[in-house]
Structures are given as structure tokens and as C-alpha cells.
N, C-alpha and C positions, 0 to 999 in steps of 0.2 A: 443511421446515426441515432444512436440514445440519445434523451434527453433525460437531467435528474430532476428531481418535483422537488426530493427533500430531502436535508443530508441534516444525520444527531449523532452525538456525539454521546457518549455515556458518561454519567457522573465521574467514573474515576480516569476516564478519558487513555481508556484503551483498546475502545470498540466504536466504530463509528457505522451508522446503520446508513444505508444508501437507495432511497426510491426512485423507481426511474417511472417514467411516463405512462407505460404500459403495463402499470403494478405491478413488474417485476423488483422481490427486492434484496439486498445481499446486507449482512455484515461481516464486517471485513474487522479482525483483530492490528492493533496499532502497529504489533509488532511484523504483520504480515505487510502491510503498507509500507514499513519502514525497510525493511530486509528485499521488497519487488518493485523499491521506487522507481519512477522511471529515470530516474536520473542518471547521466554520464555514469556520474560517482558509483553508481551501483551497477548500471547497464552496459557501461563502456562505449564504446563506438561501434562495435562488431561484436557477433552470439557469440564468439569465443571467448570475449573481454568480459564477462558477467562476472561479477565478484559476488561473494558470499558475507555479508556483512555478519560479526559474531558479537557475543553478549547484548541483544537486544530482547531479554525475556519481560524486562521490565518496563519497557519503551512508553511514553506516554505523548500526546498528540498536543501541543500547547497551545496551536493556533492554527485557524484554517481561513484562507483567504480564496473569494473569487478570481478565478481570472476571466474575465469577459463573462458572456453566457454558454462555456464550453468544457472548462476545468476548473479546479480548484490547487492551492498554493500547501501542502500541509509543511507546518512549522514542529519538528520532534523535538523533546527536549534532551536529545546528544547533539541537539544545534544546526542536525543536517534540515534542509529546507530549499535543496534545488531543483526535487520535481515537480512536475506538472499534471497530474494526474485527471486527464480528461474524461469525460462521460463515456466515452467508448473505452477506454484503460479499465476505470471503476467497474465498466459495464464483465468485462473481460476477468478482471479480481473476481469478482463475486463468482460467476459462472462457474472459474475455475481454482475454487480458494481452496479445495479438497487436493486438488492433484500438486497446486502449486507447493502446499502446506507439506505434503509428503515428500515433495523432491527437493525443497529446504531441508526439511530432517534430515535425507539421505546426505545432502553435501555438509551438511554442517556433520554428520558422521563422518565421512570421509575424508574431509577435511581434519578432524580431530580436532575440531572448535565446537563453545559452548554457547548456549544459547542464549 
């Protein structure tokens, strides 16, 4: 299990940088956060129910709330705010923000939705 030391947020609040314990560290774009929330909304129930959320090129982070000492609550300003984005999730983004980031592009190709 990770633990994060330190989570910032960038001035125009579309990049959030994420330290973890063992100075590994990731930033993660607003827009990749918002498009691989863990949420229902995004993740569905089951890996076939993943939905592709579209036009989020511009997505911005409004607010970021603790939950206990384990995740964090991130607030988008399209309103959406139901995931829970744990140290281990964050941990999992960052590691994997290359492959994730490409196989968005592809769906959001194939879907013939914009970004």
C-alpha cells in the first residue's frame, strides 16, 4: 500500500503533482483524472461498463478534499465529484499515465468524440 507525503496542484489547476512515500512521484493532467475517475459515473459496475467521457480538453480541478488518511475527494469544474481516488489508484495513474493517456485517444477516436 502507498502512502502520499504531498499532493500540489498547479496555478491554473490542471496538473496536479502527487509524492508518495518512497519518492516516487507522478503528475497526473486534470483532464486524465477526470476522463479515469474511479467513479461509477465513469467505471460503471463491470470492465465492460467504462464509459469514455468527451470534451474534457479544458477540465479544471476546483477543489480537493481528504478522505481519512487513504484518498482524496477531487471536485471538476463540469461538477462531476463522485470519485475517490486513493493512494493506491493515484499510485496506479501515475505509473500508468502513458498507456492510459493512449488508450483514451484511441477510444475517444473510435468513438468519434472530441476531447
Amino acid at each position: 500500500m502507498f502512502k502520499v507525503t504531498e499532493i500540489r496542484l498547479n496555478k491554473n489547476k490542471s496538473e496536479l503533482k502527487v509524492l508518495f512515500d518512497d519518492k516516487f512521484s507522478g503528475k497526473l493532467s486534470s483532464e486524465l483524472l477526470r476522463v479515469e475517475s474511479p467513479s461509477a459515473e465513469v467505471q460503471g459496475h463491470a470492465p465492460n461498463q467504462k464509459k469514455t467521457p468527451s470534451g474534457k480538453s479544458n477540465i479544471k480541478i476546483e477543489n480537493i478534499e481528504p478522505i481519512g488518511n487513504y484518498a482524496i475527494a477531487i471536485k471538476f469544474d463540469d461538477g462531476h465529484s463522485t470519485g475517490i481516488f486513493s493512494w493506491d489508484y493515484l499510485r496506479k495513474l501515475s505509473e500508468n499515465k502513458n498507456t492510459l493517456w493512449e488508450n483514451y485517444l484511441k477510444r475517444i477516436k473510435d468513438l468519434k468524440l472530441s476531447r
